[in-house]
Structures are given as C-alpha cells and as structure tokens.
C-alpha positions as CSV (number, residue, x, y, z in Angstrom):
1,X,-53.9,-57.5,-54.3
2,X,-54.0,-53.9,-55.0
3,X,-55.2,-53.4,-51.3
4,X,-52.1,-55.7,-49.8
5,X,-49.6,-53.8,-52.1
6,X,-51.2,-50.5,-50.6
7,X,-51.2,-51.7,-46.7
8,X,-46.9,-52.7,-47.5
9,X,-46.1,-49.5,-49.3
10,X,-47.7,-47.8,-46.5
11,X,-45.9,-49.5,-43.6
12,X,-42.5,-49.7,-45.8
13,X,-43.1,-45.5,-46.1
14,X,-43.6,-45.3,-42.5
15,X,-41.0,-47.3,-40.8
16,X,-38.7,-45.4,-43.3
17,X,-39.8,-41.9,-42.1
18,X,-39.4,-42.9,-38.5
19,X,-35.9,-44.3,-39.5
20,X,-35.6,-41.2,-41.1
21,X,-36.5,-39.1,-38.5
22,X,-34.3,-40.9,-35.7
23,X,-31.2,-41.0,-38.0
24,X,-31.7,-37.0,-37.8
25,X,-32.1,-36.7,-34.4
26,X,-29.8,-38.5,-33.4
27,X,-27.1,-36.2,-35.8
28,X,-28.7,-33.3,-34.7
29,X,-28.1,-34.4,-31.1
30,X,-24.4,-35.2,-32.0
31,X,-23.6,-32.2,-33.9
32,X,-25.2,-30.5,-30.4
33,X,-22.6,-31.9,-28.1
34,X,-19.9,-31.1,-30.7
35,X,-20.8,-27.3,-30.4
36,X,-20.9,-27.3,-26.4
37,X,-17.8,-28.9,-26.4
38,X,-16.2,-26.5,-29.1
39,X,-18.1,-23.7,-26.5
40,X,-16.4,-25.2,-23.5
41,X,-13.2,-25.1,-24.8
42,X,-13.2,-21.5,-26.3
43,X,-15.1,-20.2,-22.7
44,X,-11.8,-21.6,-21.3
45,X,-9.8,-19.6,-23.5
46,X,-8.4,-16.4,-22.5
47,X,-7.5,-13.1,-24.6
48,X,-4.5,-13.9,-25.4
49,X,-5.2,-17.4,-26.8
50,X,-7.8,-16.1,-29.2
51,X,-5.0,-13.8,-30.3
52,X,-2.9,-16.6,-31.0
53,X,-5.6,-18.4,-33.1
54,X,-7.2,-15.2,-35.1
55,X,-3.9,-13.5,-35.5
56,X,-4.5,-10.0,-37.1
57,X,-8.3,-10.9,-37.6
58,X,-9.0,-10.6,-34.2
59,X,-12.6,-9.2,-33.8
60,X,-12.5,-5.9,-31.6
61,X,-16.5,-7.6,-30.8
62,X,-15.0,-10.0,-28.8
63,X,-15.2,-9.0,-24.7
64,X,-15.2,-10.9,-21.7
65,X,-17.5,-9.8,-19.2
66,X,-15.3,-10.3,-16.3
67,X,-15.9,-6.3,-16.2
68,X,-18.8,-5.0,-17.0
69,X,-19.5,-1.7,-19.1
70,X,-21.1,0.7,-17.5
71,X,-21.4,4.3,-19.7
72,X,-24.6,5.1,-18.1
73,X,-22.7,5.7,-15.0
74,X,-20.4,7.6,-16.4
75,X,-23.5,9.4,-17.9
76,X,-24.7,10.2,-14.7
77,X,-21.5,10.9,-12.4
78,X,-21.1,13.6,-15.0
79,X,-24.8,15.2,-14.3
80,X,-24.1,15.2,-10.9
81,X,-20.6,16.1,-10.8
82,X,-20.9,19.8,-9.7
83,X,-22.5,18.7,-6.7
84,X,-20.7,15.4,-5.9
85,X,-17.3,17.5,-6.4
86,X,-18.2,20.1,-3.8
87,X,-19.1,17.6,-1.1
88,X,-16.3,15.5,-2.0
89,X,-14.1,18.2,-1.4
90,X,-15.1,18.9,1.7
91,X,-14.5,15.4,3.3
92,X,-11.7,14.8,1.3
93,X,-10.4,18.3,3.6
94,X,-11.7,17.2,6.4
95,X,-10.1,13.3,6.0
96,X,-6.6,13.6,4.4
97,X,-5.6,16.6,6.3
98,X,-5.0,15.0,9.4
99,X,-3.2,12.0,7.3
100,X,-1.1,14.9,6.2
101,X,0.0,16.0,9.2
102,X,0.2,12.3,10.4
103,X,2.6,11.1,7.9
104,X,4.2,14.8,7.6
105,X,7.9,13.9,7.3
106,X,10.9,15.4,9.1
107,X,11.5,18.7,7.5
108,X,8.4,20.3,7.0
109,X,6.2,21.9,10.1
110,X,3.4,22.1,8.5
111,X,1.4,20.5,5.8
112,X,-2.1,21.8,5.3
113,X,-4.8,22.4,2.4
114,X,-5.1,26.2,1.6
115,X,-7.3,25.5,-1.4
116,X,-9.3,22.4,-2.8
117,X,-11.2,22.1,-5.4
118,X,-12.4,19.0,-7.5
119,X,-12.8,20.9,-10.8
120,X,-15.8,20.1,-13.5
121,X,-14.5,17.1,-15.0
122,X,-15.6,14.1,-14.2
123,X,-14.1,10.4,-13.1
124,X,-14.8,7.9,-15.4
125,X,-15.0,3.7,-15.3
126,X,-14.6,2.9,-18.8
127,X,-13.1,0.1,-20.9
128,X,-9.5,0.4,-23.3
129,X,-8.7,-1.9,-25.8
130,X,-6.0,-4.3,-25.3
131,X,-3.6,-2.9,-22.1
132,X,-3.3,0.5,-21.3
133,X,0.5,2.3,-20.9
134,X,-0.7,2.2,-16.8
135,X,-1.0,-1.7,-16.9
136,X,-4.9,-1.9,-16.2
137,X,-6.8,-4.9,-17.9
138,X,-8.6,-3.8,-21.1
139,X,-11.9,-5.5,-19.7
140,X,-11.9,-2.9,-17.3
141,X,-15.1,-1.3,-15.8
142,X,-17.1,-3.0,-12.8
143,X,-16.5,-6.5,-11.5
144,X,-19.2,-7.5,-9.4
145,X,-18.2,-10.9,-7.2
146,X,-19.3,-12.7,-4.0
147,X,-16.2,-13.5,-2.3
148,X,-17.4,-14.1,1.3
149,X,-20.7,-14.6,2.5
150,X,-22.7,-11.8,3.4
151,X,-20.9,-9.5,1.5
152,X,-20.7,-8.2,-2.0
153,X,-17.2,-7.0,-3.6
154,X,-16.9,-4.1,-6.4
155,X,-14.3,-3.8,-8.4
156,X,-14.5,-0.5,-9.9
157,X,-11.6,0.7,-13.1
158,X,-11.3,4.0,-11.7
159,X,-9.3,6.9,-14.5
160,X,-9.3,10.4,-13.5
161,X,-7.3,13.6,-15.6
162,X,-9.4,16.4,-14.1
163,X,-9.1,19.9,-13.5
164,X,-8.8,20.7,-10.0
165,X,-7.5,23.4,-7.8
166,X,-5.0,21.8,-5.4
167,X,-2.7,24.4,-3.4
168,X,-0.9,22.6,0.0
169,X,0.4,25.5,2.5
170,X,3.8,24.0,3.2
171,X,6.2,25.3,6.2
172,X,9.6,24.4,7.4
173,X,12.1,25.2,10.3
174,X,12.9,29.3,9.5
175,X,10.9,29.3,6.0
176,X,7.2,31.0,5.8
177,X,4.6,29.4,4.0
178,X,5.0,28.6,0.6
179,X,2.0,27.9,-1.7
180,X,2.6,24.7,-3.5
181,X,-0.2,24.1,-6.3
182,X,-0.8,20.5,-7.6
183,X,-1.1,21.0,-11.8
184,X,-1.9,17.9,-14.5
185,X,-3.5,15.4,-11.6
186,X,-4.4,12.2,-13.1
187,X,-5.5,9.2,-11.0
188,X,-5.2,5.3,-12.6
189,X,-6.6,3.3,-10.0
190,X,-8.6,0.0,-9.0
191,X,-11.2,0.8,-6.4
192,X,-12.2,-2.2,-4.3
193,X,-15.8,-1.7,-2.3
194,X,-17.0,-4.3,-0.1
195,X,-20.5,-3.8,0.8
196,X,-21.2,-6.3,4.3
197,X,-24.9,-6.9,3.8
198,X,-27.6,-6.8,6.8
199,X,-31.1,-7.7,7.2
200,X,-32.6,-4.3,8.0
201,X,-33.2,-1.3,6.1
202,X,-30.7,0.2,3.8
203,X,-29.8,-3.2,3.9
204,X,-26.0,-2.4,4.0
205,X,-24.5,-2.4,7.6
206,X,-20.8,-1.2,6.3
207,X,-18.8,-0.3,3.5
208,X,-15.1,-1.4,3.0
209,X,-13.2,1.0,0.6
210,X,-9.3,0.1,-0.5
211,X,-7.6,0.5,-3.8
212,X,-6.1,-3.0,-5.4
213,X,-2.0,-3.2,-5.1
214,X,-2.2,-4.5,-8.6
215,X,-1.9,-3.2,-10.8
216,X,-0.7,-0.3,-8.3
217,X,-2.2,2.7,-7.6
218,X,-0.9,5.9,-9.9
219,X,-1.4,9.6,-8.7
220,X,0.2,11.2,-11.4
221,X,0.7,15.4,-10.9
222,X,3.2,18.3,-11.2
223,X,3.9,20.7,-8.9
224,X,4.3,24.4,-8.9
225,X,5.2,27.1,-6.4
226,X,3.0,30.0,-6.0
227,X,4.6,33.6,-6.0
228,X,7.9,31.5,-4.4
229,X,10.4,28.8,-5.8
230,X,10.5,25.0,-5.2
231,X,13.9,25.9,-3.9
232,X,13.1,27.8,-1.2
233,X,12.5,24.3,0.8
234,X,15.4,21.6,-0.7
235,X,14.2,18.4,-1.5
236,X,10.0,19.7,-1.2
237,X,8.8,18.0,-3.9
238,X,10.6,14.7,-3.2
239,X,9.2,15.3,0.2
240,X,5.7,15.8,-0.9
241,X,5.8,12.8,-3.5
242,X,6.9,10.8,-0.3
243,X,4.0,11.1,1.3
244,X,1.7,11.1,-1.1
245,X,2.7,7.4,-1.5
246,X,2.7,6.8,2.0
247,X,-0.7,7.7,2.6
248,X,-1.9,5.8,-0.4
249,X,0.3,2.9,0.5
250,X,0.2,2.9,4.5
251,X,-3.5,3.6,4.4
252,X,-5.8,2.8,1.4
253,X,-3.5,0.2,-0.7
254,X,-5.1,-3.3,-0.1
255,X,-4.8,-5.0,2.8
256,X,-5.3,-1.7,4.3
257,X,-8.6,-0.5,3.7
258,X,-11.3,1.9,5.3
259,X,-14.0,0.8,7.0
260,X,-17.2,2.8,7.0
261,X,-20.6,2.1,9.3
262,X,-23.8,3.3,7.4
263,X,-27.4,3.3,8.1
264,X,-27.5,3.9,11.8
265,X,-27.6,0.5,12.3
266,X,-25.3,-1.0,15.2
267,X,-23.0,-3.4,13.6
268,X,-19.7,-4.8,15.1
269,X,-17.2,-4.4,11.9
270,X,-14.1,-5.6,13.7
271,X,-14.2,-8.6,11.1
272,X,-14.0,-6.5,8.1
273,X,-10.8,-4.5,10.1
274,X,-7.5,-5.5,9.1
275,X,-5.6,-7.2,11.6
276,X,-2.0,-9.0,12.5
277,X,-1.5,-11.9,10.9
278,X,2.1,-12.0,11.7
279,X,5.4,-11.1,13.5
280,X,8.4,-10.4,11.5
281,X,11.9,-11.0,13.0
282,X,14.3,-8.8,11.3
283,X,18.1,-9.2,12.1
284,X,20.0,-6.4,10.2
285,X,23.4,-8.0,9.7
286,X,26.1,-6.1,8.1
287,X,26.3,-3.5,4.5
288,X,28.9,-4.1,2.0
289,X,30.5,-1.3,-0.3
290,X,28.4,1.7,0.8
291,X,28.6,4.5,-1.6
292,X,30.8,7.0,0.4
293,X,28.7,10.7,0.8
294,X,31.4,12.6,2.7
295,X,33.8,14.9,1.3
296,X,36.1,13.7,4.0
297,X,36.4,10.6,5.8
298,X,33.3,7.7,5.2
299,X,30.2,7.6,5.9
300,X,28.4,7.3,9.2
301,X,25.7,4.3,8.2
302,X,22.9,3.4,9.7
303,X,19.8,1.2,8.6
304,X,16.2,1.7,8.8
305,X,13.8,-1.0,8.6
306,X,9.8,-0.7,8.4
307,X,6.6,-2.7,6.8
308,X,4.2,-0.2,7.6
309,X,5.6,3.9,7.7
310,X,4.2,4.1,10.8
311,X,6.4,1.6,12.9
312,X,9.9,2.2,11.7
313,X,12.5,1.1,13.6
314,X,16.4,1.9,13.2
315,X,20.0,0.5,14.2
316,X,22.9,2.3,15.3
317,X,25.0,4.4,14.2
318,X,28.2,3.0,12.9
319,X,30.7,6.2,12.0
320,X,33.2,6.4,9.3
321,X,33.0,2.7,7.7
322,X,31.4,2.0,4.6
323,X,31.2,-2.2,5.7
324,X,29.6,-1.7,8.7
325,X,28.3,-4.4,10.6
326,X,25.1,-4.2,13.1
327,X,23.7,-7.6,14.1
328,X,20.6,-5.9,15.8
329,X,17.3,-7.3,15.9
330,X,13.9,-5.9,15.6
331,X,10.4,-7.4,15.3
332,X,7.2,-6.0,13.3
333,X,4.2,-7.1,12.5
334,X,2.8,-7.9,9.1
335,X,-0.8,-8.2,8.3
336,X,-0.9,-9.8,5.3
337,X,2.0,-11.7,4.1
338,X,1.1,-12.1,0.6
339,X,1.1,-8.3,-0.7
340,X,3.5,-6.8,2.1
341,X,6.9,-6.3,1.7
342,X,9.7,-5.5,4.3
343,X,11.3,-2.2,3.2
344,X,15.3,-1.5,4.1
345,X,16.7,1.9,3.5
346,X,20.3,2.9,4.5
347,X,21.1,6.2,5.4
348,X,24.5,8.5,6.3
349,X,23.6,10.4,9.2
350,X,25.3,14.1,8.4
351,X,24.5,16.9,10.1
352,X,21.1,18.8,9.5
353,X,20.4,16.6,6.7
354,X,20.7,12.8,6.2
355,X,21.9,11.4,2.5
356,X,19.9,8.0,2.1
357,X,22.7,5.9,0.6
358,X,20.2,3.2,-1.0
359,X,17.0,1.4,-0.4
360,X,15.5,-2.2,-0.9
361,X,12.7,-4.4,-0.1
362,X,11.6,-7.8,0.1
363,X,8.3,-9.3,-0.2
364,X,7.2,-11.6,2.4
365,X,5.4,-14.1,0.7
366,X,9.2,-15.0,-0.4
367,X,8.9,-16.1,3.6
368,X,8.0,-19.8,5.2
369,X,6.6,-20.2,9.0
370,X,9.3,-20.6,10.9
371,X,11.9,-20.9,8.2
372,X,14.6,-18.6,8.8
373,X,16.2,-17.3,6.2
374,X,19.1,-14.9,5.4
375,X,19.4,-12.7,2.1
376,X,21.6,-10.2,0.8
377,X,19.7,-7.1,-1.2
378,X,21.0,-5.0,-3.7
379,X,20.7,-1.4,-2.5
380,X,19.1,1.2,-4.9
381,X,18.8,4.7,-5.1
382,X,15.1,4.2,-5.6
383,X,12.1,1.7,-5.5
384,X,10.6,3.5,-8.3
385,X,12.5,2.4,-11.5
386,X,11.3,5.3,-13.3
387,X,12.9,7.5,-10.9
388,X,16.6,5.5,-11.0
389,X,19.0,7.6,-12.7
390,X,22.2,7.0,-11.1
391,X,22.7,3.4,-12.5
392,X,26.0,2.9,-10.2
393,X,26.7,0.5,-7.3
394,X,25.1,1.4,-4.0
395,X,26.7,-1.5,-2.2
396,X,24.1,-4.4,-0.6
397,X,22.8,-5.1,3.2
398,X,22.7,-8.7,4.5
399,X,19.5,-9.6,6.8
400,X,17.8,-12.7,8.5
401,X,14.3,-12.9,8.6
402,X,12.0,-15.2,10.5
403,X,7.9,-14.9,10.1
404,X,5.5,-16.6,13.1
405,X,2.4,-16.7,11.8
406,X,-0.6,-15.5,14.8
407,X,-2.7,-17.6,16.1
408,X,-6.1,-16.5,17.5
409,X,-4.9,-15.3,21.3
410,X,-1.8,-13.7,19.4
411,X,-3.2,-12.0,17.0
412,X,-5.8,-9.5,19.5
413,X,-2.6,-8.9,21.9
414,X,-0.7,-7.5,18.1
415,X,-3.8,-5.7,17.4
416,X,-4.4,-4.0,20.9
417,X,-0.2,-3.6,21.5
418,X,-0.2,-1.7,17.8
419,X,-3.0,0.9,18.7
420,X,-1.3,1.7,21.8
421,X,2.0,2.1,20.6
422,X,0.6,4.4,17.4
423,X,-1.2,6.0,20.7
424,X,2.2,6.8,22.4
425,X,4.0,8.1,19.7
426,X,1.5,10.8,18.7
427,X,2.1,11.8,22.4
428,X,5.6,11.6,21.5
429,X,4.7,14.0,18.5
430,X,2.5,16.2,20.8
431,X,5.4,16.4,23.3
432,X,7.9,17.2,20.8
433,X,10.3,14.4,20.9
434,X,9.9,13.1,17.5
435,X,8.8,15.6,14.9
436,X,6.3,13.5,13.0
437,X,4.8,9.7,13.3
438,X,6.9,8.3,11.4
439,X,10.1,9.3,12.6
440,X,12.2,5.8,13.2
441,X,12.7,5.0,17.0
442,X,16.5,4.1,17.6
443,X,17.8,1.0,18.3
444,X,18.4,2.0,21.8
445,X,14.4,3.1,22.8
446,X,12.1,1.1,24.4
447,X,8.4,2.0,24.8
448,X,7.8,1.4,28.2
449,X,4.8,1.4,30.5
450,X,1.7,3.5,30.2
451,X,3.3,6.8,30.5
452,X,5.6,6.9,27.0
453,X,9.5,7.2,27.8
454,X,12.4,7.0,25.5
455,X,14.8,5.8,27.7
456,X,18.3,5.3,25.4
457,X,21.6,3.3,26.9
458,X,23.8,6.4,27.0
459,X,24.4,8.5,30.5
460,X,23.8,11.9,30.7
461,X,22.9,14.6,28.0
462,X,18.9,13.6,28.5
463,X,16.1,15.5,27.6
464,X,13.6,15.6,30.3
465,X,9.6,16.3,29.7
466,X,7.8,16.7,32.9
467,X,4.2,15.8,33.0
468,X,2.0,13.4,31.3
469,X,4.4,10.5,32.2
470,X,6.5,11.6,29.3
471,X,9.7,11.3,29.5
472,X,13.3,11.6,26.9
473,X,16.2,10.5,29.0
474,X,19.2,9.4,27.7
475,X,20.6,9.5,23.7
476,X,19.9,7.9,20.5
477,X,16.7,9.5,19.4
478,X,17.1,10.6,15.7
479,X,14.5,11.7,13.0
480,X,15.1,9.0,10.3
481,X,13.5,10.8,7.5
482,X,14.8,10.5,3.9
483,X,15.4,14.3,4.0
484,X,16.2,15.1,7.5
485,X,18.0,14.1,10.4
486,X,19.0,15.9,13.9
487,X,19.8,13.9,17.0
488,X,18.0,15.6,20.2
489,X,20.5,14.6,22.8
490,X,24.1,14.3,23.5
491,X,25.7,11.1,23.1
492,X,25.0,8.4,20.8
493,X,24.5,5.3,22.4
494,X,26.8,1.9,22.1
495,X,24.4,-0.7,23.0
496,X,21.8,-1.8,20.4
497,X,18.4,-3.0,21.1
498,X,15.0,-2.3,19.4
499,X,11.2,-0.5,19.3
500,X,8.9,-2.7,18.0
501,X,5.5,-2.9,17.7
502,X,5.3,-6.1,19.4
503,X,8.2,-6.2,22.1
504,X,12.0,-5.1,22.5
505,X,15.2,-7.2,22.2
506,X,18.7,-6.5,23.1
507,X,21.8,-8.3,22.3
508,X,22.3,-9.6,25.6
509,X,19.4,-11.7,25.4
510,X,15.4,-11.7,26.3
511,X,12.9,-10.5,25.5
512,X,11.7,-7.2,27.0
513,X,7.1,-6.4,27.0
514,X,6.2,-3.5,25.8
C-alpha cells in the first residue's frame, strides 16, 4: 500500500512540475513578445516623441545612432593638423582661386589670395544637445549609409571657428590693391562624401565631395581692410559676400558636387557627374509698383533671371516706368528639380552703377511636367532674411513657368550644349566683352556657331573683335551685376529674344539652335 501511495505521489509531483514548468514558459514567452513589441514601438519613436512622454525627465543618455560619435577623430585631426593645414592651404590656393576669378563679379578686376593660412585650430565633427542656433541635428557626427550600389555615402557634421590668416588682394576700375583680411571665420556645414567602390587596390575608384543644402551651408566671417578703408571700393564687402555664396552655392552645394579620381585607376565617373535633368521655360511677364531709385523721372527696369550664376540671362530695358511689361522668354536648364530654385532679381539700370530694386525665387519642385503655371512673387530687398532691413514694398514680378523633364537622348545634347556655352563665354571674358562669367547676356544675344558672336537687334554703334571668330556687333550687352552695370555699345535694342543654355527664342516665333 505504502509502495502504491509512493508510485501516485510521485507521478502527481511530476506531472505538476511539468505543469509547472510549462505554465512558466509559456508567461515567460508572453511577457517576451510584450517587451519586443514595447521595443518596436519606442525604436519607432523619434526625439521629439520621447520628449513628449518624459517631459522634463528626459535622459541626456538617450541618442540615436543615426550619427555616430566619433572623438577619436577629432583626437587625431588635431595631431595632425599642422600638417594637414599646410597642404590644405595649398590646394585650397591653387582650387578656389580660379573660382574666384570665375565668379568675380562686375566691379572688381581682380580677386586673388595674397595670404592663406589655415591656423592651428582644428575642424571638429562632434555632437550638441538638442538643436544648435545654426539648425544642425543634435545627433550629429558621421552617418555612414549605402544609398546606391557600389558606393558608400558619409555624412560628416562638419563645425569650424579657427584661426586662420585670410587676406584677398582685391582691385577695381582706377583703385590699386586693397588688402582685404577675412577675421572671426567659422564654418557650420554638412559634408557629403561619396566613395564609388572598385575591385582593385585602394579599392576606391572616385570620391564625390558636396556639402548638404539642408540645413544650408554657413561661412560666417568679418572683414577688414589692411592699411586702407572698406570704402575705398563701394559696396566691396557686399561684393565679396556675393561670391562667397555663389561659389558655395553654384559649385559645392548639393546637387553640385566635385568629383575626384583616385588610385590611378582608369574609371569612367560620368555617372557620378551631375547632369540635366531638365529645361525650364521662363516667360518674364510684367513688374508691378517698382520702388522708384531716381531722383528724377522712374526707373529704367529690367529683369534678370538665372538657376545656376553661371547662365544668367536678362530682358530689356524698359525706361522710365515703374509697371513695366516684358513678355520675353528664356529657357535654362535645371539639374535637379527638387533642391533648385529659379532666382528673379530686378534691377534699374543707372549709369556706372545699377540699384537692384528687389529679388525673389521660386523653387522648382513647386513645378509639374508640362504643367504651366504662372505666379506673381513678392520682390525683396534680400533672400537672406537676416540681412532685410528695409521692411517696405518693393513691388512684385509676374512669370510663367513650364518644366520638360529630359529624357535619355535630351539630356547628353543639355550636357554637351552647357560645356560649350560656359566654353564660349570665358572667350567672351578673355576677349573682353563681358567682364566676368557671370555677367547676364541680354535679351537680344544669341550664341551662335562655333566662333562666339554677340550679335544684338540694334544697327550700328557695334563693337568689333577681329580674330578668333569673336565677334560684338550690334547693342544690348550689359553687365548685370548687383553692383555694376555699363552698356558697351550704342543703342539699346527694341526687339527681345534670349541666351540660353539650351536654344534662343524671339517673340516672333521659333526656335533658334545654339
């Protein structure tokens, strides 16, 4: 009896363990899925959610990796800093002085480097709690991501207050050199590098190098004049803050990049080029209540439109009217319609000088295919907000826009019709018809053939280059600067038309190659 008792209690005891034990597993397997979905949902939350839900508790522990840390580098960049600054200067010199003198505006002759010198402090890629005052993301640091095949993008938090020696050697028209020193630089930037990948030894066939439009690039600096005055040239240091933002808009701002072969190894790196995506059809109506800049009579209004610095285009001239109507068309091409913007500045062409009576822009991806579309922009006295102090009325300019998007075949004519044209007008520069690259081609110039001619609708008054199939006949060519303008020949032409990187059109209809 004893043994049967024994044999039960021992089979009662066990089935109740392994009940037991399966209850427990089976809570502890519950409770598990519980705490992946809680994890789930709080991976999907961002910062700001989290802020929402601790409220003043928030943990400062709390990071998201989006961006990694990196102090080590910043341990090292600072070892080798002396050296890396004194190469660095050195191609910087040798890279951005022609961009200088490429995107020199009217006004100034000359725009060269008499001293540079990186200092002995140190970039740094570091991480700031919540935002910063500049608008970068407090994970900030290194984002490492595969966005394409074959290729590895860097996304590098880039701060920089150093202590460098800066001094540009700045001329104009009957003024000798003045010594401009750059004080206080600081740099708040986003560095993108792309690194295109290869099979061989190092590995790396190319490195892409652009700086992310958002948040947007700040260069931050004051400027001083060495044994002279700022006031010796008028309007220098808007001039120089003009094209400091031009060459970091125009050439390093994303989509525009640089694109750099390495390792010796032959690689074809047209894909990682930037090319047309798109033509832009730009109709520059009419301007409404121009703020008046004469002291007598009205302003003599004309508009200057332009994507990219380089291919700026202007109307007419339309003399003593403050509503002045235009109706002219131009086309330019955009390469990427999602960060580009169209850019409309009006100016009152006065002799010597030219008073820009406001400026707008409009962002193309505001823009569907084949959609036109007409809009009337506010003019202001400046895109930077910071810099608006006169909070009056500048009037408005009504356009119509219509965006083709390129397909394959379109898209390599753009691309080879835009390095020929940027071709021409540096012989344009060389020849001394335009003072600088960027000077705005009047509505009345055509590029033509593959000599480079400015041939404008006007008789007579021409100015004639022999040789190097270069010629300036006619009227109509004006520096469009925001600082400077100076017509080179006599009359002023009646007729509108266009120079565009992609072809010419006239009122009277067609369409006219380039």
């Amino acid at each position: 009896m004893g043994l049967i008792s024994g044999i039960l209690l021992g089979i009662i005891f066990g089935i109740s363990l392994m009940a037991g034990w399966r209850h427990m597993m089976r809570y502890r397997s519950t409770k598990r899925i519980a705490k992946a979905a809680d994890i789930k949902v709080l991976g999907a939350l961002n910062r700001d959610d989290l802020k929402k839900i601790c409220g003043d508790n928030f943990p400062e522990w709390i990071s998201f990796p989006v961006y990694e840390q990196v102090k080590w580098l910043n341990k090292q960049l600072s070892k080798l800093w002396p050296s890396v600054a004194e190469a660095a200067s050195a191609v910087i010199k040798e890279s951005v002085e022609p961009l200088l003198e490429e995107y020199r505006p009217p006004g100034i002759t000359s725009l060269k480097f008499s001293k540079l010198s990186l200092g002995t402090v140190a970039p740094k890629i570091e991480a700031r709690s919540n935002y910063s005052c500049h608008g970068l993301p407090s994970d900030s640091g290194i984002r490492v991501q595969s966005l394409k095949k074959g290729q590895i993008t860097m996304d590098i938090d880039f701060r920089w207050g150093g202590d460098p020696s800066i001094i540009l050697g700045v001329e104009a028209a009957l003024v000798a050199s003045i010594p401009i020193q750059l004080k206080d630089l600081q740099v708040f930037t986003v560095i993108r590098v792309i690194f295109q990948l290869a099979e061989e030894i190092p590995c790396i066939s190319a490195v892409v190098v652009a700086l992310l439009s958002e948040p947007k690039p700040r260069i931050d600096y004051t400027l001083k004049a060495v044994g002279g005055s700022l006031t010796a040239i008028p309007g220098i240091s808007d001039m120089i803050d003009d094209t400091v933002d031009t060459i970091v808009t125009d050439m390093l701002q994303w989509p525009h990049r640089i694109v750099v072969p390495i390792g010796g190894i032959p690689v074809d790196t047209s894909e990682l080029e930037l090319k047309p995506e798109g033509k832009l059809t730009v109709t520059v109506v009419k301007a409404n209540d121009l703020k008046n800049m004469e002291m007598i009579g009205k302003s003599d209004p004309y508009v200057v439109v332009y994507i990219r610095p380089l291919f700026k285009v202007k109307t007419k001239v339309i003399n003593n009217n403050l509503n002045p109507v235009w109706n002219q068309t131009f086309e330019l091409i955009a390469e990427d319609r999602e960060t580009q913007a169209l850019t409309v500045e009006v100016f009152d062409q006065d002799i010597g000088q030219d008073k820009r009576l406001g400026i707008a822009n409009f962002r193309l991806i505001g823009l569907e295919p084949e959609t036109p579309k007409e809009i009337t922009l506010n003019l202001l006295s400046s895109l930077d907000t910071l810099k608006v102090k006169d909070k009056k009325d500048r009037g408005n300019c009504t356009i119509k826009l219509l965006y083709h998007q390129f397909n394959k075949e379109e898209q390599l004519i753009a691309l080879e019709e835009e390095k020929r044209i940027l071709e021409e007008r540096k012989k344009l520069k060389e020849a001394g018809v335009i003072g600088s690259t960027m000077d705005a081609l009047d509505g009345a110039a055509s590029l033509v053939g593959s000599g480079v001619g400015l041939v404008g609708s006007g008789v007579g008054a021409g100015v004639g280059i022999v040789g190097s199939g270069l010629g300036a006949v006619g009227s109509g060519l004006s520096k469009a600067g925001k600082f400077m303008g100076r017509t080179f020949t006599g009359h002023s032409s009646k007729r509108s038309g266009s120079s565009t990187p992609v072809n010419s059109i006239h009122e009277n209809g067609g369409a006219k190659p380039l």
